[in-house]
N, C-alpha and C positions, 0 to 999 in steps of 0.2 A: 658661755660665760662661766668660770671656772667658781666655786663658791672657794671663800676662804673660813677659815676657821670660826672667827667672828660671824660668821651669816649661819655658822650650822651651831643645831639644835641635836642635841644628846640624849638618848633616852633608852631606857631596859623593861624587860616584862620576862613572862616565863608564859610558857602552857601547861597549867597547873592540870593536874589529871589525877585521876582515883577508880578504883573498881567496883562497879557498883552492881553486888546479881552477879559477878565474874568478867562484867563488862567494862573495858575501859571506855570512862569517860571525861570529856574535859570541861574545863568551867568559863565560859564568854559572859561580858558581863555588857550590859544594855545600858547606853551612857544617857544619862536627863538631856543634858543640853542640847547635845550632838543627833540625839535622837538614829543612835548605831548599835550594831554590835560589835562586840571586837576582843584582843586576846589582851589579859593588864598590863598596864606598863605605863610607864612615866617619865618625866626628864629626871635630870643627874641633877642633884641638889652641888652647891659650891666645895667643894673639898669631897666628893664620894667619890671613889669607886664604882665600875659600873654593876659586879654582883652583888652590891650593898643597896645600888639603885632601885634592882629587882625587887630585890627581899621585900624593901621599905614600900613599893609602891604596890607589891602587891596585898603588903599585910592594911594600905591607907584604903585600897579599892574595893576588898575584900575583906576585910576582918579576919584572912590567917594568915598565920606563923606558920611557913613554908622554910626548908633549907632545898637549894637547889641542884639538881642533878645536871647531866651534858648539857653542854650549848647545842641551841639549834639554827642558828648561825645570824644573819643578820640582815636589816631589809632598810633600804636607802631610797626614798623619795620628795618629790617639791611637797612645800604646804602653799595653802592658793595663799599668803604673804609673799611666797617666790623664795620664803626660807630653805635651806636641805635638811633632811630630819635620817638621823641616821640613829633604830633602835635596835641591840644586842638581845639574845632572846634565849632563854636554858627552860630544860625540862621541868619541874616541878613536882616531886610527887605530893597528894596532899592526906594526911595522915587520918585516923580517926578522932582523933585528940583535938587536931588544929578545926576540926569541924564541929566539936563540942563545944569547942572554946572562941568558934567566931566571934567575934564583936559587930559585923555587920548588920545594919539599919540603912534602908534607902535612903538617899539623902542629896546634896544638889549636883554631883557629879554621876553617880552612877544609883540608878530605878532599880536595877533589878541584877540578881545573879543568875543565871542557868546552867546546869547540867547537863549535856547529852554526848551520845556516842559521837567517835570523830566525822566518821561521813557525813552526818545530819550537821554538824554542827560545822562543817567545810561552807556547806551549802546558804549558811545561814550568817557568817561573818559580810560582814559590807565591805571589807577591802580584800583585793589580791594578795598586797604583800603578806598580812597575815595567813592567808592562803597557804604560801610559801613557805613559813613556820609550820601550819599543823602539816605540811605533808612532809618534812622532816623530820616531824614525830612521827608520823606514819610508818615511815622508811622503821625507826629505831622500834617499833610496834611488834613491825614485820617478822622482825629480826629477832623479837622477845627480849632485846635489850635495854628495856626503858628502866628497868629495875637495877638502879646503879647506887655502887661507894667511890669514895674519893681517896687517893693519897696524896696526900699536897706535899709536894719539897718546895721549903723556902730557905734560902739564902739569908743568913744574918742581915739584922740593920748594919749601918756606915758603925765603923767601929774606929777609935785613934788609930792613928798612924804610928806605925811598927816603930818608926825611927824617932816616933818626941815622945812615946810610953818608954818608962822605965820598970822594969819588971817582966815576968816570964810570957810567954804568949797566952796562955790558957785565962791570965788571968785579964787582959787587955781587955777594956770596957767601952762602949758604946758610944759615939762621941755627942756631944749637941744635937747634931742633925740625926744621928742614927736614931735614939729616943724616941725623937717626931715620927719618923720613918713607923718606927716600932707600934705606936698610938694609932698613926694613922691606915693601918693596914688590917685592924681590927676587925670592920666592920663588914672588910672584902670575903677574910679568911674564916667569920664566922656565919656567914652566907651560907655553907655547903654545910653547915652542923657538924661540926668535927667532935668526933666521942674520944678521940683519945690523942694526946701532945706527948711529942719525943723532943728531944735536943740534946745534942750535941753537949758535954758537959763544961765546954770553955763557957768563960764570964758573959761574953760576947751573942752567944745565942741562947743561954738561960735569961738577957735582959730583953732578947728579941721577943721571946715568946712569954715573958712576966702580964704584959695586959691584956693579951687573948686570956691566955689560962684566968685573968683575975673576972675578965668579961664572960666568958661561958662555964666559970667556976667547977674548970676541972682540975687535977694535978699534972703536974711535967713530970714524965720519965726521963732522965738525963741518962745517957746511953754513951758511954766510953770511946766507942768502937768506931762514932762517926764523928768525933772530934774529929781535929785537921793533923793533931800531936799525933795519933794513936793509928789513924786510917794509912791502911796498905792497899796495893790491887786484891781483888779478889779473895777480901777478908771474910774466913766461914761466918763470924759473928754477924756480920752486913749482911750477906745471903739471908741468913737465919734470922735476923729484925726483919728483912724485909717478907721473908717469906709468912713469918708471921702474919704479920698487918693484912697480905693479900688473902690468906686463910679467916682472917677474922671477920670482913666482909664488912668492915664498919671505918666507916672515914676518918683519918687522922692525918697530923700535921706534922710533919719531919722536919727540923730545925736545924741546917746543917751549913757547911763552908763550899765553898767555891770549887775549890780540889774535890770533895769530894763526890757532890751532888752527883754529878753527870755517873760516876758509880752507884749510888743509888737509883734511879734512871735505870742503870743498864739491867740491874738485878729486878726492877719491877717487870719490864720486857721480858724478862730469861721466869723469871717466876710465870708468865702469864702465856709463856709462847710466842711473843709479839717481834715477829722481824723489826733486826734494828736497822733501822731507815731512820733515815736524815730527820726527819718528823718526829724521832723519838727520840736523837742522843741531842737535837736543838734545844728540847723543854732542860735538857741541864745546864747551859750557860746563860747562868741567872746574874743580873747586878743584886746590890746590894736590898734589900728588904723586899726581891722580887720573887716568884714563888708560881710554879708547875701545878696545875691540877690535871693529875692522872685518872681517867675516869674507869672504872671497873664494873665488870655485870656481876649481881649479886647471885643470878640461878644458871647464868652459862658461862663459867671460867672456862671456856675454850674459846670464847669470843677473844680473848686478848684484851688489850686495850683498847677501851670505845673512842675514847677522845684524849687529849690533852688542849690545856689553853695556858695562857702562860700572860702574868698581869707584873706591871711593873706598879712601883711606888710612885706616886704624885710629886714627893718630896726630896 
């Protein structure tokens, strides 16, 4: 019997992990009711996103404020209702700070927190599928690539139509629905803790990236080069933004057009080593307020690119 949409159940978590003595470890947490252990994670409140999902459920389980690293992919099984439960799952690292400033207290969902190394704590989860997460942290362990930044290319929101604006391109502005788009995308994009906001200096993607920037209260670099007016093939200034960012080793949000994204794409690749395969010039044909996250190793730039995921707007 086929489930439809309406019968499945939506839900995110992360494997939050820290080094403790030099040793990583990860955090399961021991649920009251259920009387389990397991990796956090929660369903999709009405209107999220699913890396907004993670964040929120894992900061309601645990008392921190995590930004998330690579997906580690995704685990689909019955619940004994005969519902389908399909939850999405990304790295986590967990900082010093977010562990100062936990807010956790046992309380009627989850008794207890734990800490331990990943084999002990393979052994010690109650389900498979979460199984199947820590052993693709494992894999990224192996690899010493757990220590990741992000470059996010996003696609302007719905902007007017070329043909019922009057006035130049650069300055054509965001339409009703773009706006929403632009609001609603917030939540996704500041999941991965972005330290630094670029765009494109048309009207169009200075309004896309106006409530991030107001929500994680940094400033926008407006950057000439990857407007749509001003963007050529193989422009030095785009090599050199992008080489930048990949050097700087700290996640940020690129706010750019349609023409040109898939060039920013190529030059993250060419920055990183990363053969361009289908897998990598895909993350640039973005609709409108939809947006690529490029995942990068902070200690091995010869790994290339770890990941790419690629999330569309609700709206």
């Amino acid at each position: 019997m086929s489930m439809t949409v309406e019968t499945t159940i939506y839900a995110a978590g992360a494997v939050c992990w820290r080094k403790i003595d030099g040793v990583v470890q990860v955090l399961l947490i021991h649920r009251t009711e259920r009387r389990d252990i397991s990796l956090p994670k929660g369903k999709v409140d009405p209107g999220e996103m699913l890396p907004e999902t993670a964040v929120r459920e894992i900061h309601e389980e645990t008392g921190l404020e995590v930004a998330l690293g690579v997906p580690l992919g995704v685990t689909e099984y019955l619940l004994p209702s005969g519902r389908n439960k399909i939850v999405h799952y990304w790295a986590a690292e967990v900082s010093d700070k977010a562990i100062l400033t936990s807010s956790f207290v046992p309380n009627d969902e989850v008794a207890a927190l734990e800490w331990m190394p990943v084999e002990r704590a393979r052994k010690e989860l109650s389900y498979d599928p979460d199984r199947i997460i820590l052993d693709n942290f494992s894999a990224l362990l192996a690899q010493k690539v757990t220590e990741t930044f992000a470059i996010i290319v996003l696609r302007h929101a719905k902007a007017l139509d070329p043909a019922s604006f009057k006035g130049i391109d650069v300055d054509r502005p965001l339409s009703a629905r773009g706006k929403r788009q632009a609001d609603s995308i917030v939540g996704a994009l500041r999941s991965w803790g972005p330290r630094r906001l670029i765009a494109s200096t048309s009207l169009r993607c200075r309004q896309t990236m106006a409530p991030l920037a107001t929500v994680v209260k940094r400033d926008v670099k407006f950057v000439e080069a990857i407007s749509q007016h001003a963007f050529h093939d193989d422009s030095e200034e785009v090599r050199s933004l992008v080489g930048k960012r990949v050097r700087s080793k700290k996640t940020a949000v690129m706010c750019s057009h349609g023409p040109v994204i898939p060039e920013l794409v190529r030059e993250i690749a060419l920055a990183t080593g990363t053969p361009l395969g289908s897998f990598v010039m895909e993350a640039g044909l973005l609709d409108t307020a939809s947006f690529s996250v490029i995942h990068l190793s902070k200690t091995h730039p010869a790994s290339g690119i770890i990941a790419i995921e690629t999330h569309d707007a609700l709206l």
